[in-house]
C-alpha positions as CSV (number, residue, x, y, z in Angstrom):
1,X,0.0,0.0,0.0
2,X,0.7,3.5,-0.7
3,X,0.2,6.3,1.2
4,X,0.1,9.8,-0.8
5,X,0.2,13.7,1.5
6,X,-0.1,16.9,-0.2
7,X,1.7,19.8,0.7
8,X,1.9,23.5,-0.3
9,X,-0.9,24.6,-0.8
10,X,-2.6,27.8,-0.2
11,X,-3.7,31.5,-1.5
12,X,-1.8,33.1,-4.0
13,X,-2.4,35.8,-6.2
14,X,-2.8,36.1,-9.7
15,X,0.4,35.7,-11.6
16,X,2.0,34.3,-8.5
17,X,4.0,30.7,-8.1
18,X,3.6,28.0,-5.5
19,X,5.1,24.5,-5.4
20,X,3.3,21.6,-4.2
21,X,4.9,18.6,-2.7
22,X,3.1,15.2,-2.5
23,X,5.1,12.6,0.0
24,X,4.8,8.9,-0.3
25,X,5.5,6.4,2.3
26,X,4.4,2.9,2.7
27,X,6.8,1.7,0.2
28,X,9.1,3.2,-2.3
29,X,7.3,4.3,-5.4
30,X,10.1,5.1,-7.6
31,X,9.1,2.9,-9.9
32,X,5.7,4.1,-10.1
33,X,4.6,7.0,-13.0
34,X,3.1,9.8,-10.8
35,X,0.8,12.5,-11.7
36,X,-1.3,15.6,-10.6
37,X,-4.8,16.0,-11.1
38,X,-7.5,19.0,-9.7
39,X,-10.7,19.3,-8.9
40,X,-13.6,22.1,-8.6
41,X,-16.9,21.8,-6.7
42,X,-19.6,20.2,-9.5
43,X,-16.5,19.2,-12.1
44,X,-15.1,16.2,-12.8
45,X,-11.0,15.9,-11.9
46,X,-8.8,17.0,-14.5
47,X,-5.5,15.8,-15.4
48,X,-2.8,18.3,-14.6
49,X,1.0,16.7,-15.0
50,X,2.0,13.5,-14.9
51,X,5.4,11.8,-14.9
52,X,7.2,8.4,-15.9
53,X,8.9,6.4,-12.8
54,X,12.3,7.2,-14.8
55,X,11.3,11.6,-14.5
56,X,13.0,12.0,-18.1
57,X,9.0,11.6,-19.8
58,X,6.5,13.8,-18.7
59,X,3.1,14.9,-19.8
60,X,1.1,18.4,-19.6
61,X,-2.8,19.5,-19.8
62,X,-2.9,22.1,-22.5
63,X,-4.3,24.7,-19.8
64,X,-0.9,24.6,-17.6
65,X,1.7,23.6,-20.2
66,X,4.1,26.1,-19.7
67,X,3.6,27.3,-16.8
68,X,3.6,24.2,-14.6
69,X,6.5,21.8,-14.1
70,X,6.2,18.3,-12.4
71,X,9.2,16.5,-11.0
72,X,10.0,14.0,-8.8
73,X,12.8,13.1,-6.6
74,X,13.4,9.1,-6.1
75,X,15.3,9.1,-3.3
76,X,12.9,11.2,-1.2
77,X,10.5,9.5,-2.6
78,X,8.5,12.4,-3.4
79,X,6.6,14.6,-6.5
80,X,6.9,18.4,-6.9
81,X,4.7,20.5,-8.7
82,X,6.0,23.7,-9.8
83,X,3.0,26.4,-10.4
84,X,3.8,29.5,-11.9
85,X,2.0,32.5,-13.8
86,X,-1.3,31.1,-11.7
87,X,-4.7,32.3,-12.9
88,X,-7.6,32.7,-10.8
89,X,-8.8,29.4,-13.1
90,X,-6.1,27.4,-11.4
91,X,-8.6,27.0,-8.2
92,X,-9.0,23.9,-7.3
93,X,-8.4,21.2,-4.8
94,X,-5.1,19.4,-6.3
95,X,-4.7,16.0,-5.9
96,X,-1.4,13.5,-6.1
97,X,-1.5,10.0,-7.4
98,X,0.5,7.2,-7.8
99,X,0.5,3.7,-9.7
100,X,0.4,4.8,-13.8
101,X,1.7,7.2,-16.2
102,X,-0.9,8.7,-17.9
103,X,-3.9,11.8,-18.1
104,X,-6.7,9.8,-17.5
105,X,-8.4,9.4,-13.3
106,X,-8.9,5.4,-13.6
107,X,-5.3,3.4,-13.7
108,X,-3.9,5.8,-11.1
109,X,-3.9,3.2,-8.0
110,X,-3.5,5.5,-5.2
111,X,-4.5,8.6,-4.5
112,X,-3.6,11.9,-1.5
113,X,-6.4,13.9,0.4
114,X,-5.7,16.7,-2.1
115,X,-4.4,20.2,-1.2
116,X,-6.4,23.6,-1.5
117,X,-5.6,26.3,-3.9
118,X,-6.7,29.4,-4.0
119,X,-5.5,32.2,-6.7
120,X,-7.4,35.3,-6.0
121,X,-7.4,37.8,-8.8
């Protein structure tokens, strides 16, 4: 079993940067593709970043290429998140998962609690 925490979340304003963190523990899951996803009240979750267990491949939504970066760091066995340029339409509760490499919600095999944030404009 894997165990997924979000961190770093929080307000922000427009055109601002924050960097969530998403901890794993329960076993090592560098070998595991990782990704990002959000979610707003009434909406579905959306596929934000995702990357391959080796971190050379990764993969971008349209809406944040550019502006987000998603990395990962084996031996802490951890995923980053880089946000920058945020828009007030970057609101959402962002989630970490764990288990495929891919955009799409159902392979992922374990998901975090998900971490608030806000950009205000």
């Amino acid at each position: 079993q894997v165990q997924l925490v979000e961190s770093g979340g929080g307000l922000v304003q427009a055109g601002g940067s924050l960097k969530l963190s998403c901890a794993a523990s329960g076993r090592t899951v560098s070998r595991d593709g990782m990704g990002w996803f959000r979610q707003t009240p009434g909406k579905d979750r959306e596929f934000v970043a995702a990357i391959a267990w080796r971190g050379g491949s990764t993969i971008y939504a349209d809406s944040v290429k550019g502006r987000f970066t998603i990395s990962r760091d084996n031996a802490k066995n951890t995923v980053y998140l880089q946000m920058s340029s945020l828009k007030p339409e970057d609101t959402a509760v962002y989630y970490c998962a764990a288990g495929w490499y891919g955009s799409s919600v159902g392979p992922y095999a374990y998901w975090g609690q998900g971490t608030q944030v806000t950009v205000s404009s």
